[in-house]
N, C-alpha and C positions, 0 to 999 in steps of 0.2 A: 065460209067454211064452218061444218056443222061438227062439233066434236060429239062423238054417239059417248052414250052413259058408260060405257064396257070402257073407253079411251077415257073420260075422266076418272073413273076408280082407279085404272093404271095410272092415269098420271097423277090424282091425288094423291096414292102410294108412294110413286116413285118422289114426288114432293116431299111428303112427310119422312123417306128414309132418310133423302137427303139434308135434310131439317134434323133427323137426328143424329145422324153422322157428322155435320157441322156440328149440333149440341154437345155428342160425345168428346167430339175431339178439341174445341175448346174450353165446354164451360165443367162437363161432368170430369174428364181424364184428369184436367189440371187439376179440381177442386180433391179426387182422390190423391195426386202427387203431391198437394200440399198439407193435407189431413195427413196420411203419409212420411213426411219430411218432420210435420210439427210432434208427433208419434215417437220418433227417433232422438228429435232434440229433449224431448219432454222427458224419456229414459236416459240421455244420456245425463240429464240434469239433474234427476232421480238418484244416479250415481253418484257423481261429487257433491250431491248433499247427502248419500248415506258416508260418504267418505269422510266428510266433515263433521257428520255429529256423531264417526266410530271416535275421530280424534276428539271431539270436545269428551265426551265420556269419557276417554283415556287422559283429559288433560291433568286429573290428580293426582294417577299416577306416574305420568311423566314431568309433572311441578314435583314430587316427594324423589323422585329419582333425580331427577336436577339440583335439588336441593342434597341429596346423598354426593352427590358429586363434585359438589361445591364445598361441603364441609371434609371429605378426602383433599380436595385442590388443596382447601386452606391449611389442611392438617399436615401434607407434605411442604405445601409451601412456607409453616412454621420452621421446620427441621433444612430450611435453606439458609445460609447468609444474607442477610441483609444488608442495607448500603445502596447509595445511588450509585457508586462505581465499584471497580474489584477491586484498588485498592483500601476503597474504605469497609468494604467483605472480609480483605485480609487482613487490614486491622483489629476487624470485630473477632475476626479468627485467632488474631494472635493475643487477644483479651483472653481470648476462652481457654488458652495452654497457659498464660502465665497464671489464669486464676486458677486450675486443677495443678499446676503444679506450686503452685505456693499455698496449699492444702495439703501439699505431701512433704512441704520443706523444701522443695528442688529449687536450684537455681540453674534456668537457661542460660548454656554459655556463650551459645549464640543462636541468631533467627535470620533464616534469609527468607524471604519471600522469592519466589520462584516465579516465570514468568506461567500467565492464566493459558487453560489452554482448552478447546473446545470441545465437547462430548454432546452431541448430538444439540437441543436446545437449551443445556449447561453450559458453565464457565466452569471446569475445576480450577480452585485454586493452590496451588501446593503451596506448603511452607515447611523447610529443611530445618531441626531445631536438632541441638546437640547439650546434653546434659550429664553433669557425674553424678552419680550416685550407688547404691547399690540393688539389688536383683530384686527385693521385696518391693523396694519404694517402684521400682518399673513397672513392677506388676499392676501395682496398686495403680500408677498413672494411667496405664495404657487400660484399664479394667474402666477409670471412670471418661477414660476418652471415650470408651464405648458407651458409656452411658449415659454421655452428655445428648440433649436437646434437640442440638446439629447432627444433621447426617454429615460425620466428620470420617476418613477411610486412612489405612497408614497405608501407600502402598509400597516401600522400602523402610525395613529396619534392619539395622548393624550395629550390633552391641559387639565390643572390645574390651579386652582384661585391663585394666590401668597397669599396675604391678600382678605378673602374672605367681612372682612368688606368695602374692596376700591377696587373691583374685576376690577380696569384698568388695572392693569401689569399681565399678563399669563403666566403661563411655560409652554412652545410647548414643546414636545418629541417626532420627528417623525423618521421615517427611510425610505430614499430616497433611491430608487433602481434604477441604470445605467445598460447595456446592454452590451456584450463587447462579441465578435464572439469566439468561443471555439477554432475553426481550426488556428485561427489567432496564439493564444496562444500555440497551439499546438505545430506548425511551430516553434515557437520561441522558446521552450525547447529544440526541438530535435537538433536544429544545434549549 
């Protein structure tokens, strides 16, 4: 069987399409889907490294704000009771009324520590103190309560006439609340 020159050009042809129709569809298609694929990863890697170097350029300013926030933590955590437990808070606390009142003359007639009670990640601690004296010395005490170091709060006071015919001497009854960090305390149980 003689193939004439017109049947091999067709069949050459039809040869070489099909030679590139295999070529397309395994060597060329793929080689675009993976140029392609690598294209995408190569952007998306573009990305979390402009991400990375917006954060490292912002890192000074998020170290000097860290550092603003750290010296706020310490500065309120100064104005807290100290103490590994609340009762040694409410000690430190009852340090801190008999020194302001023995600056003014006062004698506490009495001090009950109150049982701690919890405000959110605080321990308020109450302490109920009862004192004679008269109206300027209260002033004076409850003035430099407020001014003391501690964030110290009164949130009951009942002041009463001793003798109402010579109302100079008053009976203060008030209850001074200290601050004292819960996790502090926490800490200190569990170990």
């Amino acid at each position: 069987m003689k193939i004439s020159k017109r049947d091999k050009k067709v069949l050459t042809v039809g040869v070489l399409a099909v030679a590139l129709i295999i070529a397309m569809n395994y060597v060329v298609s793929p080689f675009i889907e993976s140029e392609k694929d690598i294209r995408e990863r190569t952007q998306q890697k573009e990305m979390v490294l402009q991400k990375y170097e917006k954060i490292i350029t912002q890192r000074k300013k998020i170290e000097e704000k860290l550092n603003q926030l750290k010296g706020k933590q310490n500065k309120l955590n100064s104005k807290l009771l100290k103490g590994s437990t609340t009762s040694l808070a409410a000690a430190e606390m009852q340090k801190i009324l008999e020194g302001i009142s023995s600056t003014h003359d006062l004698e506490l007639k009495s001090v009950k520590v109150k049982e701690a009670e919890e405000r959110g990640e605080f321990l308020a601690i109450p302490i109920e103190i009862r004192l004679t004296t008269d109206l300027n010395r209260t002033r004076k005490f409850l003035a430099d309560l407020e001014k003391n170091s501690k964030y110290l709060v009164i949130p009951q006071l009942k002041i009463s006439v001793k003798n109402q015919r010579d109302p100079k001497e008053v009976i203060v009854t008030l209850v001074v609340t200290g601050f004292f960090l819960k996790e502090s305390a926490e800490k200190k149980e569990k170990a």
